[in-house]
C-alpha positions in Angstrom: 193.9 123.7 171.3 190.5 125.1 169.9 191.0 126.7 166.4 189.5 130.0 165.7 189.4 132.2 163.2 192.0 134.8 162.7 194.8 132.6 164.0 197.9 131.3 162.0 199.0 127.8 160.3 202.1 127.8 158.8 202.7 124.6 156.0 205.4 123.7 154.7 205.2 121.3 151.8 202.1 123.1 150.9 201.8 123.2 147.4 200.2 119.7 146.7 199.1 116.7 148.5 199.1 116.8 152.0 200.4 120.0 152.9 197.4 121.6 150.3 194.8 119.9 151.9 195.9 120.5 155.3 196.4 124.2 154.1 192.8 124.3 152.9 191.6 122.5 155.7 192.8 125.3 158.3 191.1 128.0 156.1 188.0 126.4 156.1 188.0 127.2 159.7 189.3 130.8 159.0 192.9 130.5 160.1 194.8 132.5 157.8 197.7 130.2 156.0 201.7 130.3 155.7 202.4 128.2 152.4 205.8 127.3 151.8 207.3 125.3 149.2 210.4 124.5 147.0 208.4 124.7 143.3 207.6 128.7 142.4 204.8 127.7 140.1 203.1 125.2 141.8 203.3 127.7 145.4 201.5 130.2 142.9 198.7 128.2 141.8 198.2 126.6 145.1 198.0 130.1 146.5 196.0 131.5 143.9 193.5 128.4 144.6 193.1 129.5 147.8 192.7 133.3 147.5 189.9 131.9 145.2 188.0 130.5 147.9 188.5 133.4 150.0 191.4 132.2 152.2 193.8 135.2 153.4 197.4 134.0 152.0 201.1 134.4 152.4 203.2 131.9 150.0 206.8 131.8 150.2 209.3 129.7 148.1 211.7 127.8 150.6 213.8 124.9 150.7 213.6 123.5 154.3 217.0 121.8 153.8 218.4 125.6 154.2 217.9 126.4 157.6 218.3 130.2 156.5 215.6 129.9 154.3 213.1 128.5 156.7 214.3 131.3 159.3 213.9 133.8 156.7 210.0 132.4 156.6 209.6 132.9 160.2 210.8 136.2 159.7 208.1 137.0 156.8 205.2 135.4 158.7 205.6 137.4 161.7 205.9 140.2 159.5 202.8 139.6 158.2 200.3 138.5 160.6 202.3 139.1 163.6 201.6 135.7 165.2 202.0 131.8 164.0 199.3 129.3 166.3 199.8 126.0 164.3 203.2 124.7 162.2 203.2 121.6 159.9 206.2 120.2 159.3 205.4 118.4 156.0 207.7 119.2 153.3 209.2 115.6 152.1 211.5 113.9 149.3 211.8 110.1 148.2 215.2 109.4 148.1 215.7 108.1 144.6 218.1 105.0 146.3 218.5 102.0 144.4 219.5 98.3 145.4 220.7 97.1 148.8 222.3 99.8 151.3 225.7 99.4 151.0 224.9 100.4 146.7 223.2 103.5 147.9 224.6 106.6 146.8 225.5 108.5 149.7 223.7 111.6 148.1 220.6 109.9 148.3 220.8 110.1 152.3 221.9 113.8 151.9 219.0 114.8 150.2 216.4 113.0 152.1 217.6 113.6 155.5 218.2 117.4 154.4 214.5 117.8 153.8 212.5 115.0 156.1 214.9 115.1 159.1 217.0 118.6 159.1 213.3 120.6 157.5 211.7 119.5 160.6 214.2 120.3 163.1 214.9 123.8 160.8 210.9 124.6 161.3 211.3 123.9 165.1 214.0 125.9 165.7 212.5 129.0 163.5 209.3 129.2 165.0 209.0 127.2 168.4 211.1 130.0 170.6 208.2 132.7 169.5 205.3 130.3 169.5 206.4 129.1 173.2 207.1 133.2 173.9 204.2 134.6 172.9 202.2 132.4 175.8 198.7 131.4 173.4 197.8 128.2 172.5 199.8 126.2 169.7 200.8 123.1 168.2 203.0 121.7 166.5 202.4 118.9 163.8 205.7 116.9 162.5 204.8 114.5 159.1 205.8 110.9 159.5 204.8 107.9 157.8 203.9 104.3 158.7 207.4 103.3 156.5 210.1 103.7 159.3 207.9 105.6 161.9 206.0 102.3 162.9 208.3 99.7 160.8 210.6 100.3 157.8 209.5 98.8 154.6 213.3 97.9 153.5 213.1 98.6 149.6 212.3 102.5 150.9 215.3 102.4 153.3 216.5 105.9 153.4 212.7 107.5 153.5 212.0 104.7 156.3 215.0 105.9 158.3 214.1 109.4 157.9 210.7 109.0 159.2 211.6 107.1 162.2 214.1 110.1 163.3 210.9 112.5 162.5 208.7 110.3 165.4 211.4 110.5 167.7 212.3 114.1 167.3 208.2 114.4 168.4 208.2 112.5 171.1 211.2 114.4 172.6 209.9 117.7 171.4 206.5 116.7 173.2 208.5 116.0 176.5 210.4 119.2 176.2 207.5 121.4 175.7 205.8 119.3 178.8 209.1 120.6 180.7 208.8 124.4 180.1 204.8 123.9 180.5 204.4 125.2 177.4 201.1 125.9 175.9 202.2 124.6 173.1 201.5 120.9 172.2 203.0 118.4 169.4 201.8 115.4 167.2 203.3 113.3 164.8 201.2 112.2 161.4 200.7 109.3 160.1 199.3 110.1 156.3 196.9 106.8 155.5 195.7 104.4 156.3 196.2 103.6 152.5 198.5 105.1 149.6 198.4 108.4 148.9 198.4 110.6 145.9 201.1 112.6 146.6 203.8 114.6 144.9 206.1 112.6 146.4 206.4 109.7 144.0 207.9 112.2 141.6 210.2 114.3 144.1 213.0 114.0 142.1 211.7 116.7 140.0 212.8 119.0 142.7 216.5 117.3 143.7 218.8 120.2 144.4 222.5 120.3 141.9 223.9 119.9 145.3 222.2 116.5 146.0 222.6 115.2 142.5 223.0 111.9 141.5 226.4 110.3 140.6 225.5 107.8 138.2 222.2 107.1 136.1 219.5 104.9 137.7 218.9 101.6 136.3 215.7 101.7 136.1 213.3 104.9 135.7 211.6 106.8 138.5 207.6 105.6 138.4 204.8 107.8 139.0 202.0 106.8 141.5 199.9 105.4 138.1 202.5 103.4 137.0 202.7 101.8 140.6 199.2 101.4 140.8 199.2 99.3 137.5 201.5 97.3 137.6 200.8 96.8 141.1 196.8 95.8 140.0 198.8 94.2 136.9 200.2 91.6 139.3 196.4 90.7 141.1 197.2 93.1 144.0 194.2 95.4 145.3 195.5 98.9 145.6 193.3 101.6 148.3 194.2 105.5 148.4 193.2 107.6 151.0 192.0 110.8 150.2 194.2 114.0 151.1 191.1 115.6 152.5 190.9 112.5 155.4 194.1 113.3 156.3 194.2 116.8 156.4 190.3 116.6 158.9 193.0 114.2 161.2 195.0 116.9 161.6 192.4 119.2 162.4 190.9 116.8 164.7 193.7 116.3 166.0 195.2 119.9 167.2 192.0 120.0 168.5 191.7 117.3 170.9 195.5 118.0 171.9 196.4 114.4 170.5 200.1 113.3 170.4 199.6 109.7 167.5 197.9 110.9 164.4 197.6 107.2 163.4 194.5 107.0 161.7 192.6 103.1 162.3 193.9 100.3 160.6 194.6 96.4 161.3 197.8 96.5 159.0 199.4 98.9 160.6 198.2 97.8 164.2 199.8 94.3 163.6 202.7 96.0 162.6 203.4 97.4 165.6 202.5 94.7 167.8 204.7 92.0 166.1 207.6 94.9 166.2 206.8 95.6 170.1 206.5 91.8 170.4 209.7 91.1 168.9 211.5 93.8 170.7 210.1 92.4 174.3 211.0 89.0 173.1 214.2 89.8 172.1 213.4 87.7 168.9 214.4 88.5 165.2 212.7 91.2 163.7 210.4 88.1 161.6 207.7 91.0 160.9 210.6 91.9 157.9 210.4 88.4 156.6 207.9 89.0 153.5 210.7 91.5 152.7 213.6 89.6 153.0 212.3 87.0 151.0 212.0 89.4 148.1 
């Protein structure tokens, strides 16, 4: 899909990390931007940000979880520029889980799959009909992560399993937009290579009453600092990648009509190898063993 100015992005997610960068990204090439997010004052700086650099804005508080809400922001974005060319599905939550799986809450899964599985599928079904209708070029860009969309890491269960059902949504979203010949293509993204610097470490800011917890956690929530020092506490190198990188991949990406947004990297190629391996094999899933010894 070639990019021009005057065409649409809508982001979801948008406020902060990812979804900001990929939201400034997209007007740096002169596509005018759809922010959406769950935290009012946050969605107004962002917005204000961008304005500031001469981006034309629309910003609209919405909790992807309510599929009302995220047809509601179809509904505005038409109404104001009369067209969408690119949607990112980004919008994400931690789950807050503690402990093995059969301690988790069952709130926990409510809350994560409401936003990272339901948010996606929501944002499909709002926009894809009038994107597909309309006949120009678009694309679609769902957010994974290499944590259950190449192999889960088992103390993030709930987020894992979320992101593996985002991936295969994709791929069947890909094939059904292949079988209407669409001119509309889809991608999954993989944020990395590294750890990010995201908003999602403290997520629970933002849990809905609905989704609340039933009893107090045992131990506190950390935020991406605290991580990183006790992680460099305990003689373990710690790399971040940059939002920006991430946000160029998707741009690169739309571009070049390019399904894997898996950025290079020999961790996560060996991961899915010894998972493909294992799977042809029919051997135990051993690439889980550092885990399971924890």
């Amino acid at each position: 899909m070639e990019l021009r100015a005057g065409q649409v992005a809508v982001v979801t997610g948008a406020a902060s990390g990812i979804g900001l960068a990929m939201a400034r990204r997209f007007a740096a090439e002169g596509l005018k931007v759809v922010l959406a997010d769950v935290e009012p004052d946050a969605l107004d700086k962002a917005a204000f940000g961008l304005r500031a650099e001469g981006a034309d804005v629309y910003a609209r508080v919405v909790d992807v979880g309510e599929r009302q809400q995220v047809l509601d922001l179809a509904e505005s974005a038409y109404d104001t520029y009369g067209a969408v060319h690119v949607l990112c599905n980004n919008a994400g939550v931690g789950s807050g889980a503690e402990g093995r799986m059969w301690e988790h809450e069952p709130n926990d899964w409510k809350w994560a799959f409401s936003v990272n599985v339901w948010g996606v599928f929501h944002g499909i079904q709002a926009f894809l009909p009038r994107m597909i209708k309309s006949g120009q070029p678009g694309h679609v860009v769902n957010t994974s992560s290499g944590d259950g969309g190449i192999a889960p890491l088992p103390t993030a269960s709930v987020y894992a399993v979320t992101k593996a059902a985002v991936v295969t949504m994709t791929e069947s979203l890909y094939a059904h937009l292949r079988a209407e010949h669409a001119r509309v293509g889809a991608s999954v993204l993989f944020p990395g290579p590294h750890m990010l610097r995201t908003g999602l470490w403290e997520s629970h800011r933002n849990r809905p009453a609905r989704y609340a917890k039933e009893r107090p956690r045992r131990t506190p929530y950390r935020s991406v600092d605290q991580w990183e020092s006790a992680m460099r506490e305990a003689g373990k190198e710690v790399h971040f990648t940059p939002v920006e990188e991430v946000a160029d991949l998707v741009v690169e990406g739309v571009r070049a009509g390019r399904f894997w947004l898996l950025p290079p990297s020999e961790h996560s190629d060996a991961q899915i190898r010894a998972r493909a391996r294992s799977m042809l094999d029919r051997t135990n899933p051993s690439y889980l063993e550092s885990f399971i010894l924890d």
